[in-house]
N, C-alpha and C positions, 0 to 999 in steps of 0.2 A: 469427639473427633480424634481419629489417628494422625498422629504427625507424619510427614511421608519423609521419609529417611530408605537409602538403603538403593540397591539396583533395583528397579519396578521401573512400571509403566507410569506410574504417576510421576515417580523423580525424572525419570526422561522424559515424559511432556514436557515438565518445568520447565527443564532444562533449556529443553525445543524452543520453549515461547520463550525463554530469556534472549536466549541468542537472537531470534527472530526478531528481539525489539532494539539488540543492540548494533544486528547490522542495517536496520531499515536506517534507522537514524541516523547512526554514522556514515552508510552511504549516501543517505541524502545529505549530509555535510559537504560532503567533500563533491556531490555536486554541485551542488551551492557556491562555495568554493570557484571551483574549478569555472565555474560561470561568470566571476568579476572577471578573469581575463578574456575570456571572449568577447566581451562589451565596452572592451578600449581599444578605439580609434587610432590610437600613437601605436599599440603595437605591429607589428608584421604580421601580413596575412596565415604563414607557416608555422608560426608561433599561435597565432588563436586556433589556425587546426589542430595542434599539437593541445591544445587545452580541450578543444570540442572534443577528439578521442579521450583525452583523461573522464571529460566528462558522461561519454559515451558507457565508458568503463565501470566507471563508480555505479554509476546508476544501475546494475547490472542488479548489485545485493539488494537494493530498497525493493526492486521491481521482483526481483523473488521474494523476498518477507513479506512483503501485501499480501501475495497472491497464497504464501503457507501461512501464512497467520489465521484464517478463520478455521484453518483444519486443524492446525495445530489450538486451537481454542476450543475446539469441541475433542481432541483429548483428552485435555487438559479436563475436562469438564467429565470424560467418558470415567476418566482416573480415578477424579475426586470425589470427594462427598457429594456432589448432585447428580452424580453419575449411579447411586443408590436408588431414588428415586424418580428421576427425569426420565424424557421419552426417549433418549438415546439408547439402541442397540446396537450391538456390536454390527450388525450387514449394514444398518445407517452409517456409524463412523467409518466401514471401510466404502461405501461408495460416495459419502463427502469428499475421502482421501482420492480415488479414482477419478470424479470431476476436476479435484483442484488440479491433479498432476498432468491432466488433459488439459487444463485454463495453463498451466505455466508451459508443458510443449509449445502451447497455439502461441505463448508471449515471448517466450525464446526466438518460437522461428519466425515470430515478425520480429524481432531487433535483430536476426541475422539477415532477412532477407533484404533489409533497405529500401531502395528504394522500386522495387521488381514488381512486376504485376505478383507474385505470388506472395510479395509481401505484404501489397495491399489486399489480398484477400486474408491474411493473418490478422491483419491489422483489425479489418473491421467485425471480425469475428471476436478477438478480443476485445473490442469495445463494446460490442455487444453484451457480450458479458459481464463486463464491468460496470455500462448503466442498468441491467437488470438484477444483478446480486445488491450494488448500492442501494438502487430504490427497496428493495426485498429486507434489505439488513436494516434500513430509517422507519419501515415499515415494523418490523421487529421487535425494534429497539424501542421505537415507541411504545406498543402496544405492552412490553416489559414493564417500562417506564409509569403507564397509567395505570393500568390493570393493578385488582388489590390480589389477585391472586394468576397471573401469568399461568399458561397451560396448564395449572392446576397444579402450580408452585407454591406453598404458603409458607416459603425463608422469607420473604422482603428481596426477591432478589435484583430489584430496583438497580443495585449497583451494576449487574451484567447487564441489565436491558440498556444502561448507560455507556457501557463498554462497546458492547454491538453494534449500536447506533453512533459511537465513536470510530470504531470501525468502518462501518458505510460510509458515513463524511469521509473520510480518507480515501478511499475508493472512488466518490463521487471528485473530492477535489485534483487527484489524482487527472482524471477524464477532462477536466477542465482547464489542467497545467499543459494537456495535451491540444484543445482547443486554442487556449492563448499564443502556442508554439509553432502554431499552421503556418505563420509568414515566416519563421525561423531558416526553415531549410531553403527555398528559394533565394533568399539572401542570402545567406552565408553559401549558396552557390555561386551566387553572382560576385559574392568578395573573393571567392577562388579563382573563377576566371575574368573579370575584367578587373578585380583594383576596387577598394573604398569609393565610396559615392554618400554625399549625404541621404540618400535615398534608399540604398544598402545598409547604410547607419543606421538608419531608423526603421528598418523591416528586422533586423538584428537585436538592438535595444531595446526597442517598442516591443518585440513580443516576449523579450525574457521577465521585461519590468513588469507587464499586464500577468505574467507566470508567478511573481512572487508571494500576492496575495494566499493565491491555494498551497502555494508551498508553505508557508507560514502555519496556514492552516492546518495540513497534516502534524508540522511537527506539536501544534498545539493537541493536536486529538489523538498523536501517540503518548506523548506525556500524560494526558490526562485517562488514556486507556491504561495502562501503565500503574496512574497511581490511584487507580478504582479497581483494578488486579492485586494489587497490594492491601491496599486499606477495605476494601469492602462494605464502605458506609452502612449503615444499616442492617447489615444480615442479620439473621438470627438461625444461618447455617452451621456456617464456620468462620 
């Protein structure tokens, strides 16, 4: 194995996926965050909008790094030592990169568009995408996972098929942080224009708290993508 040192393609994928994991997380922090005041009653309604935009904001970085993270992983991959051997070719890596930057326009200009007819047609394009890549990537990652030799891999490379399929969870909990959030905006409209209501309360709190599960869960299955990037269990690659 070469150690990768030096300006290349390999040191900047690294790089890439470094970054990408350090702003997903962090920006879902500080949505996170920024989410306990939304869901107090005692404060003023202009004071929780003013957190709803913080939170609007943050969420900006996470919802980019999902979306470059598998590209940036088959870099990563195009770089390194399985990129020797594996099916990747240079026209495959660059029309992965040409999909994903078409998936992150389509998810940009649904967070710009709002609430517009034309956002809701971003919207459901993007989601479309997002339950057929996660089902595609659990698929994957399984099939890594059991198989004694994956597409005609024989490192053990067990630990990526675990990554992958790390990956798609994240994806798929993602989709479902967006499901639990359906009664969010309704309410939190009806807290701008009429005033607090128990019933505004609870279309408010009720869909962040039913949100927290899958948010949990991405940050479990970035960490643990993360530290199967690093450690590599089992290889007998690199």
């Amino acid at each position: 194995m070469e150690v990768a040192h030096g300006l290349n393609g390999h040191t900047l994928a690294i790089l890439l996926h470094i970054l990408l994991f350090v702003y997903w997380l962090g920006g879902d922090l500080g949505v996170y965050y920024s989410s306990r005041f939304i869901i107090k009653p005692e404060l003023q309604p202009e004071t929780r909008a003013v957190a709803a935009k913080i939170m609007v904001g943050c969420d900006l970085a996470p919802r980019v790094s999902l979306i470059l993270f598998g590209a940036s992983g088959l870099t990563l991959m195009y770089y390194g030592p399985l990129g020797d051997e594996f099916f990747l070719t240079g026209w495959m890596l660059a029309l992965a990169w040409v999909g994903t930057l078409t998936w992150l326009t389509v998810s940009l200009l649904e967070a710009r568009g709002g609430d517009s007819r034309r956002g809701h047609v971003y919207h459901q394009a993007d989601l479309y995408v997002r339950w057929a890549l996660s089902a595609a990537l659990v698929v994957v990652g399984g099939y890594a996972l059991l198989a004694s030799e994956p597409f005609g891999v024989d490192t053990n490379p067990r630990w990526l098929g675990a990554k992958v399929l790390a990956y798609g969870l994240c994806i798929l909990c993602g989709v479902m942080i967006r499901r639990a959030l359906r009664p969010f905006g309704p309410a939190f409209g009806a807290l701008m224009t009429t005033g607090s209501t128990p019933e505004v309360e609870r279309g408010i709190v009720g869909s962040i708290r039913r949100s927290e599960p899958w948010v949990y869960g991405i940050w479990a299955m970035v960490v643990l993508a993360a530290v199967l990037g690093v450690i590599k269990p089992g290889t007998t690659a690199f």
